[in-house]
C-alpha positions in Angstrom: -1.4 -53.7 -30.6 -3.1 -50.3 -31.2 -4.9 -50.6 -27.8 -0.9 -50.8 -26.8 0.4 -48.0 -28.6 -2.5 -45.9 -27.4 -1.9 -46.3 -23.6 1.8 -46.1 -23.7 0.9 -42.8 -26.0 -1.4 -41.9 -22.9 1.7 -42.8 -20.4 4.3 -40.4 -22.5 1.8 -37.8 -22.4 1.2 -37.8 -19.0 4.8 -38.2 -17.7 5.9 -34.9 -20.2 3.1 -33.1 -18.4 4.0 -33.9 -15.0 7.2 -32.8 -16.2 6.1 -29.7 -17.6 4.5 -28.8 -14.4 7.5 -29.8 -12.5 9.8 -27.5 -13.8 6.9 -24.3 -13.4 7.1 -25.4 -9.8 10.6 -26.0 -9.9 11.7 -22.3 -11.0 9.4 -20.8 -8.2 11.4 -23.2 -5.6 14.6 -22.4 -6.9 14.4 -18.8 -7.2 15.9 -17.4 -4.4 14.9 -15.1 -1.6 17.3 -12.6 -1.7 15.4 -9.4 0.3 12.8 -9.6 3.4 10.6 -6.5 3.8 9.4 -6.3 7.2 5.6 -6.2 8.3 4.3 -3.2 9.0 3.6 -3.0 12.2 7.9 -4.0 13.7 9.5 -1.5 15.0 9.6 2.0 12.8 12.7 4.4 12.8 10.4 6.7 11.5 7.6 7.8 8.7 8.0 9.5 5.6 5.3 12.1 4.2 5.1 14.0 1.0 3.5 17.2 2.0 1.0 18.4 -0.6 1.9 21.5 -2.7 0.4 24.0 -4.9 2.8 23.8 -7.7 0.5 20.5 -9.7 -2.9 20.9 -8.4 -3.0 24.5 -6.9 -3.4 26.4 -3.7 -7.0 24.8 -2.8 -5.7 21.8 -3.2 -2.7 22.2 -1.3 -4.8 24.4 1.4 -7.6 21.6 2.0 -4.9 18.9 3.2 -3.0 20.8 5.0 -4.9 20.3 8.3 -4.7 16.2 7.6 -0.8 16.5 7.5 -0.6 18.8 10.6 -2.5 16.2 12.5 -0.6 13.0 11.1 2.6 14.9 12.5 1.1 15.8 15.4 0.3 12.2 16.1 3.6 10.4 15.2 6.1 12.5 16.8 5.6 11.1 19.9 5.8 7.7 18.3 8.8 8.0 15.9 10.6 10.3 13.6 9.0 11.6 11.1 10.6 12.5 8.0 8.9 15.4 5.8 9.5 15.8 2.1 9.3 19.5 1.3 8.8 20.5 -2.9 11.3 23.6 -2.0 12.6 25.7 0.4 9.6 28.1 0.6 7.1 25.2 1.5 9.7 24.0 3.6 9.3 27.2 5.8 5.2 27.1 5.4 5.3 23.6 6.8 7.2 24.4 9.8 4.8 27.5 10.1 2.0 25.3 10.5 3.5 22.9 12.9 4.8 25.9 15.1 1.6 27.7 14.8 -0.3 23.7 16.0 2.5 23.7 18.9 3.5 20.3 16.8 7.0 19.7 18.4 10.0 19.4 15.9 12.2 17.3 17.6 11.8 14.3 15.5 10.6 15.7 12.2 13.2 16.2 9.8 13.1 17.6 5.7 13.8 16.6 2.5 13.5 18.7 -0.3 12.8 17.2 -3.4 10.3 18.2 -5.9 7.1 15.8 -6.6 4.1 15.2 -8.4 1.3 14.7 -5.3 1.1 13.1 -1.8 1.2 9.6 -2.2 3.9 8.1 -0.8 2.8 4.6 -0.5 2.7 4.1 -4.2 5.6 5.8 -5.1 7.9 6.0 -2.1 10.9 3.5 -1.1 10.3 0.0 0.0 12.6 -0.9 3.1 13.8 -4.6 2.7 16.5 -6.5 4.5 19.1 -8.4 2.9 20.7 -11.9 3.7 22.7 -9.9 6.8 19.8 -7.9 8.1 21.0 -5.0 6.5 18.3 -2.2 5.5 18.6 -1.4 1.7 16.0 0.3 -0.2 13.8 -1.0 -3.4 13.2 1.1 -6.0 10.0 -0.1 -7.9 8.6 1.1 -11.0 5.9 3.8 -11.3 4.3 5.1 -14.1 1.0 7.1 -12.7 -0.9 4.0 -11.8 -1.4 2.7 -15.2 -0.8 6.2 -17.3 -3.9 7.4 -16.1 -5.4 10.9 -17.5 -6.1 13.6 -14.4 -9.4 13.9 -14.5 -9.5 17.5 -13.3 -6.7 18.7 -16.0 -7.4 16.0 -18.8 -4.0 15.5 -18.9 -1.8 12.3 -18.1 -0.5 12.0 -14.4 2.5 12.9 -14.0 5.2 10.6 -12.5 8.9 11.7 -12.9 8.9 13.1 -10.0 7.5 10.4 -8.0 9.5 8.1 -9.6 12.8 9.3 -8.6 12.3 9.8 -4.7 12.9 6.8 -3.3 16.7 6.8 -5.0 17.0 10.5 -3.6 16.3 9.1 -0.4 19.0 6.7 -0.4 21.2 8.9 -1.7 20.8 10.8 1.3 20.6 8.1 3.5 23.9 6.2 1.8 21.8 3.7 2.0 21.7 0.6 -0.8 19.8 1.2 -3.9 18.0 -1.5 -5.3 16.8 -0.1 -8.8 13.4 -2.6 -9.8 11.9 0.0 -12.3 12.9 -2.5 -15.3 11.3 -5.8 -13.3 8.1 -4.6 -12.3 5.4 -1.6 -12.2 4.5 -1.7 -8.5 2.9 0.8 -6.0 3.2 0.1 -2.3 -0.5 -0.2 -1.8 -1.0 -2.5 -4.2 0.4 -5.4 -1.9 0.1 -6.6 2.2 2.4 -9.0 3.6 1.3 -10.6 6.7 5.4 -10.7 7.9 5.2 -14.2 7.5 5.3 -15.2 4.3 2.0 -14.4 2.6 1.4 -11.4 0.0 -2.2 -10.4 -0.8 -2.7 -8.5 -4.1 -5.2 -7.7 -6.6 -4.5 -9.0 -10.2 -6.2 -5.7 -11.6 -3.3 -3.1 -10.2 -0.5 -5.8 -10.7 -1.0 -7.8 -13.8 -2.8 -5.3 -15.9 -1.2 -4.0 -19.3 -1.3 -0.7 -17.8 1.4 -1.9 -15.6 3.6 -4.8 -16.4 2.3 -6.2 -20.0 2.2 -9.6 -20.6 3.7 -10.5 -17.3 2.1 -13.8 -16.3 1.4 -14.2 -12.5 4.2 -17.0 -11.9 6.7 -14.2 -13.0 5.2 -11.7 -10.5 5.7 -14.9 -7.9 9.1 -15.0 -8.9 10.4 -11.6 -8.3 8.1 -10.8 -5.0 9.5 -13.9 -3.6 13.1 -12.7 -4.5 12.9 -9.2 -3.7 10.1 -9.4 -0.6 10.8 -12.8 0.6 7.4 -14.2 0.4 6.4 -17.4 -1.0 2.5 -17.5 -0.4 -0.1 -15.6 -2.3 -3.4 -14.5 -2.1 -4.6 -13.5 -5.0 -8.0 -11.5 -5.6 -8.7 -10.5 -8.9 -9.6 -7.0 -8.6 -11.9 -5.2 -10.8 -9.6 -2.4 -13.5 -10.9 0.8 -14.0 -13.3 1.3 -10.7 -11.0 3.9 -9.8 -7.6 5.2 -10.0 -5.6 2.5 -8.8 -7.5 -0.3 -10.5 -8.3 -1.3 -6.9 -5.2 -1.2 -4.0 -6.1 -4.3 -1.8 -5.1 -1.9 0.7 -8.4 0.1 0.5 -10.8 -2.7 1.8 -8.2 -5.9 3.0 -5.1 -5.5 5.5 -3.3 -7.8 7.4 -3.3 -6.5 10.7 -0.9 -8.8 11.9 0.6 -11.7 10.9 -2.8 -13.8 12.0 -5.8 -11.1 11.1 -6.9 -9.9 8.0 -9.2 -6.7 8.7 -11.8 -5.8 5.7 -15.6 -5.3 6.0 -18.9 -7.4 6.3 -20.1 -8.7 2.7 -22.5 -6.2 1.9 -19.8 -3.8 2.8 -17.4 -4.8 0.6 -20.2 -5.0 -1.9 -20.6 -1.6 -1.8 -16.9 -0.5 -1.6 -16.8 -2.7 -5.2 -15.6 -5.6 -4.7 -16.7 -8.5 -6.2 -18.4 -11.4 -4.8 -16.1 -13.8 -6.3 -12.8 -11.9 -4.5 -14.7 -11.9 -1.4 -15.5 -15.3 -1.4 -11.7 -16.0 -2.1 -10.6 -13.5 0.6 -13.0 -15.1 3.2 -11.2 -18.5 2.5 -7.6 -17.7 2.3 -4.6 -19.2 3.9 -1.5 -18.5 5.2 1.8 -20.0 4.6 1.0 -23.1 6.1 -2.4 -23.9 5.0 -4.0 -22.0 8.1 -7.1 -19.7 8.2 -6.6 -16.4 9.2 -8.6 -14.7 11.9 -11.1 -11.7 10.4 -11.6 -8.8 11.9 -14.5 -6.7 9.9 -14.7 -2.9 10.7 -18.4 -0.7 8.8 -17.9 1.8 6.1 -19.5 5.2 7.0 -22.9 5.3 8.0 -23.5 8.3 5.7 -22.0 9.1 2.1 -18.3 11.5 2.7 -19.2 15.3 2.5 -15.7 17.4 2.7 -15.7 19.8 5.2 -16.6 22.5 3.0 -19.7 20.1 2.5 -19.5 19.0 -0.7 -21.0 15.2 -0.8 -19.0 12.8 -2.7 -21.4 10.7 -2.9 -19.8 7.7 -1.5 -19.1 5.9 1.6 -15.7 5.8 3.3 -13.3 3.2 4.2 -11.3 2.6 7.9 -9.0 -0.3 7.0 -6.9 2.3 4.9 -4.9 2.9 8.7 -1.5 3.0 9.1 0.5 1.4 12.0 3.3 3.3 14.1 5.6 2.3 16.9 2.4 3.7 19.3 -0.3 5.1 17.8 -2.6 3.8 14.8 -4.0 6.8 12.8 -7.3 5.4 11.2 -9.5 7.8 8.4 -12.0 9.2 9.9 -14.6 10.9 8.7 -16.8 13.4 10.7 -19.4 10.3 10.6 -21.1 9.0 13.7 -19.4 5.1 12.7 -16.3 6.9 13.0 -16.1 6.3 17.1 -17.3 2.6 15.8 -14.7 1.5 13.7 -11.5 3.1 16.2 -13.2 0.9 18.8 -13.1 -2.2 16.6 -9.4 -1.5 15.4 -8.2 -0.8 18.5 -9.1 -4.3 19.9 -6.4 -5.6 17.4 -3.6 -3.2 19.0 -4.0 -3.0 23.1 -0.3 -1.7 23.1 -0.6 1.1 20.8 -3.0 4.1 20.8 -5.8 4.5 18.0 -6.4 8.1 16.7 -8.8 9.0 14.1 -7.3 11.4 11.3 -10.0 13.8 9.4 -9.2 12.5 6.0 -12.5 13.9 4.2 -11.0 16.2 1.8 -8.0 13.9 1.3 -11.3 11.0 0.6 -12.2 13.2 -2.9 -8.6 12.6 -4.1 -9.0 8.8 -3.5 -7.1 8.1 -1.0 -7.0 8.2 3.0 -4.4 7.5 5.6 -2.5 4.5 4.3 -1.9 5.7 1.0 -0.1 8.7 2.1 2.4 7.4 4.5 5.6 4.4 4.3 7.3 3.4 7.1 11.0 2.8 7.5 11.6 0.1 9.9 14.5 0.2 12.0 18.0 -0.5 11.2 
């Protein structure tokens, strides 16, 4: 008799947590995908870029990345509009100075003036989604400095008001739908890639961290990128918090290049870039939306450590897979370094219908970031 009460005990225990797991899986099925955002690499209307500014980090700053802009404008133009957020009327008229004084043709460059905190536009810029009708609307995601980190030049915490509230200027101006996320979730754009077919690819450490979202458990994240992006398979690498700024974007060392290709680095590679073995091993084995492998294509970091062109050494090697993809070219980071010609040649076996050009992004490399992080596509209407 108590051999009987024990397995039926066993049999209620089991059925309450098949049940149990049943519903988890249940609420992620049921939720429902209400936005699409498209992959990166369908048609653009055109490319937004905040132009850096004296007015947070001073005119050295602002002078040494000047040239980087100038040539990413120089470069899209002929591929799409390009869209130029301005912090005021006076850097408004320097920009166009530049451009005029590089022959950079204005035809498809137009301004916005709205005051900001820095460059990065990935992180803090407006996520283009389509709704259920294939309308373009807008997302409007929360950020607060990458974590409320402290500047270490100044001491003082990043700021992020001014970030925050560009991408509802933007469809303001656009009269384009708002979709205001800031209470859901803490998300910078280069903290995800979408393959276009389903599949996000993250790191836990920029996402999940209490710096971001506290106590927000990964099946929640699931829930509102499947709503609001429209994917429903996720590759998850757990990052390593604190290494830098970001607490690791995926998009520094792991892309999808299309919807079939991840491009990242050999091993030792992304050994050195910081990433742990255990992510790698996960990255090497991931799947798609329907249980594939994806295709790799591996690209070197720098032969040498990044010097800036006034020739200070940072004392660390830089990335290529931080490129961005337009309607014809793809600007990659380059890097005055002789794997420079290396690395374009590799990407550009990915992309036979769109030029490769490499993009000096040295002095832009010892404020973290490179070519990626400083651009966001709007895709077509």
């Amino acid at each position: 008799m108590k051999k009987m009460n024990f397995i039926i005990l066993i049999l209620l225990t089991t059925i309450f947590s098949c049940q149990k797991d049943t519903k988890s899986i249940d609420v992620m099925s049921e939720t429902e995908v209400i936005y699409v955002m498209p992959e990166e690499s369908e048609t653009h209307e055109g490319t937004w870029l905040q132009w850096p500014h004296h007015y947070q980090y001073g005119m050295d700053y602002r002078n040494s990345l000047d040239a980087t802009w100038v040539s990413m404008t120089k470069e899209l133009v002929s591929s799409e509009n390009v869209h130029i957020i301005a912090y005021n009327q006076i850097e408004k008229d320097r920009i166009i100075t530049l451009l005029n004084t590089e022959n950079v043709p204005l035809t498809n460059v137009d301004f916005k003036i709205y005051e900001t905190d820095d460059t990065w536009v990935r992180d803090n810029g407006p996520i283009y989604v389509r709704d259920k009708n294939g309308n373009l609307v807008i997302e409007d995601w929360g950020f607060n400095g990458w974590g409320n980190k402290i500047d270490d030049a100044t001491g003082l915490l990043i700021q992020s008001s001014k970030y925050n509230a560009i991408p509802s200027k933007i469809a303001s101006d656009q009269g384009k739908t708002l979709i205001d996320l800031n209470l859901e979730m803490i998300n910078e754009g280069g903290s995800i890639e979408i393959d276009g077919n389903g599949t996000l690819m993250a790191c836990r450490s920029s996402i999940l961290n209490n710096n971001r979202n506290p106590n927000m458990s990964q099946e929640q994240a699931e829930i509102i990128f499947k709503k609001y992006l429209g994917v429903t398979n996720f590759v998850w690498l757990d990052g390593k918090a604190g290494t830098e700024i970001t607490d690791q974007h995926i998009d520094g060392f792991a892309r999808f290049g299309d919807s079939n290709t991840i491009v990242t680095m050999e091993q030792n590679d992304l050994l050195n870039f910081d990433v742990q073995q255990s992510d790698i091993d996960k990255l090497f084995t991931a799947k798609n939306k329907n249980g594939s492998s994806y295709n790799f294509l591996k690209v070197p970091l720098t032969q040498n450590n990044v010097s800036t062109t006034n020739g200070k050494n940072l004392g660390y090697k830089g990335s290529y897979v931080n490129y961005y993809i337009s309607n014809t070219k793809i600007l990659v980071p380059n890097y005055n370094d002789p794997n420079d010609a290396k690395a374009n040649a590799i990407i550009q076996t990915l992309y036979p219908t769109r030029t490769v050009v490499g993009i000096d992004v040295r002095n832009l490399y010892e404020n973290g970031g490179m070519v990626h992080c400083v651009t966001q596509q709007q895709p077509i209407d």
